[in-house]
N, C-alpha and C positions, 0 to 999 in steps of 0.2 A: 817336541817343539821344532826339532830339526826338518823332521819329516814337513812337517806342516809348511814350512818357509819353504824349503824344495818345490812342495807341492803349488803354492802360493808362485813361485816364478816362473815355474813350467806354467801355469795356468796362463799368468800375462805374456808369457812369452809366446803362445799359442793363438790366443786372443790379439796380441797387437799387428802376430803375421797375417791373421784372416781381414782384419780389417785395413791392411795396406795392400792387399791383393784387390788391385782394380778389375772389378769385372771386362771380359773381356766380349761378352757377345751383347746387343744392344736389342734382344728379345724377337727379329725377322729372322725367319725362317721358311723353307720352303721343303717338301719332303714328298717322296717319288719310288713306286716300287721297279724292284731290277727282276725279272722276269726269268725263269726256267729256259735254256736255247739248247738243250743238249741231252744226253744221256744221264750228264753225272747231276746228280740230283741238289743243283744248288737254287737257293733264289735270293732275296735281300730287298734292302732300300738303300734309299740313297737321302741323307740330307743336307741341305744347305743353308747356310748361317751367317749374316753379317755381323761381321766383329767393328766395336768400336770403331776402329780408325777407315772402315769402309771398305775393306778385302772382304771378300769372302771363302769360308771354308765349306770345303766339300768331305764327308764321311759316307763312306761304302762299307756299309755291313752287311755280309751274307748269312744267311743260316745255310748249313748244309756238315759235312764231314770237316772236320778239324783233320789239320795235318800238324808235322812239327815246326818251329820257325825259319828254318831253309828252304820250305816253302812259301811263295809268292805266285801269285797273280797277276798278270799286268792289265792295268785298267787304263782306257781313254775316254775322255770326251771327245765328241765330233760332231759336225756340223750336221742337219739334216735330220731328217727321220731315220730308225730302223730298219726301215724296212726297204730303205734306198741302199745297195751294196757297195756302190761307188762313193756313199759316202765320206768325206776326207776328214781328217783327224783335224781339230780342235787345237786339243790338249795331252799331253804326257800325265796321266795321274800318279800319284805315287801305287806302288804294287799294293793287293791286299795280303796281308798278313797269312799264312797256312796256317799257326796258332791260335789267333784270334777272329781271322775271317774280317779283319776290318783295314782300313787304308783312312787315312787323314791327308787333303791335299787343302794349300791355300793357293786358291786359283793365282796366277801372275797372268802377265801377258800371253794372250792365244798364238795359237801360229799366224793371223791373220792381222797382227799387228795389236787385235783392241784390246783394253780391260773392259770384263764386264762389272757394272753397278749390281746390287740388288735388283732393283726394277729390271735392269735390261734381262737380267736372268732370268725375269720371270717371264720374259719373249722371247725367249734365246730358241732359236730353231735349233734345237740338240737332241741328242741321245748318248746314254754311256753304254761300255760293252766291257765286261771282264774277262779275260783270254784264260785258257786252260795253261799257258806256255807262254814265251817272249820270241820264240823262233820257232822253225822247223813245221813238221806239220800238224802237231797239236797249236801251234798259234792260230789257226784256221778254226779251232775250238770255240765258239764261244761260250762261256757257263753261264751269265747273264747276261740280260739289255735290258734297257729300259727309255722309253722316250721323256725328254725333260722340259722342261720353259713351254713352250708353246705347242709344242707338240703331246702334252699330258693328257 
């Protein structure tokens, strides 16, 4: 009988946390593949999500060679096409993971002052690029790109 009442409180107590956890994305999404630029044999997508309160988050998933967690990536968003090299940098992404291959970023403010909406995202003259490095001259590396918003 003991068991059973244990079992019985674990349950609602399980149950009561799933249903005060407010959902937090509102079903809009947009999703974009990250393309091969190199040697080392990676590629990925990229998807976009508005949450509730109207940010939006950005997830970078590669497929390619797993490393261990002190390895990272550095990913950006920036203005423009791809295939413009002058293109100027956007955004700071969070790095991608060498364990998991993935980065979570909730967009904030661009360098160019705006936040984007949903909608504007989906006009956004962008593309992201994931770096082999943060310096030196494997930064010159690029393992992915992929053009985004308007440019898809």
């Amino acid at each position: 009988m003991k068991k059973l009442s244990i079992a019985i409180i674990l349950l609602a107590a399980v149950w009561s946390c799933s249903e005060s956890d407010p959902e937090i994305y509102n079903g809009k999404q947009l999703e974009y593949e990250l393309n091969k630029t190199s040697e080392f044999d990676y590629t990925g997508n990229v998807t976009i999500k508005e949450l509730t309160d109207g940010n939006l988050e950005l997830t970078i998933q590669l497929v390619g060679a797993k490393s261990n967690s002190a390895t990272s990536f550095p990913a950006h968003l920036h203005f423009g096409s791809y295939t413009d090299p002058e293109a100027p940098m956007a955004l700071m992404l969070n790095p991608v993971n060498g364990a998991d291959l993935q980065s979570k970023t909730i967009l904030g403010e661009l360098m160019s002052g705006d936040k984007l909406s949903f909608e504007e995202m989906k006009n956004f003259d962008g593309h992201i690029k994931v770096h082999l490095a943060s310096e030196g001259p494997d930064y010159q590396v690029i393992l992915v790109a992929g053009n985004v918003g308007s440019n898809f």
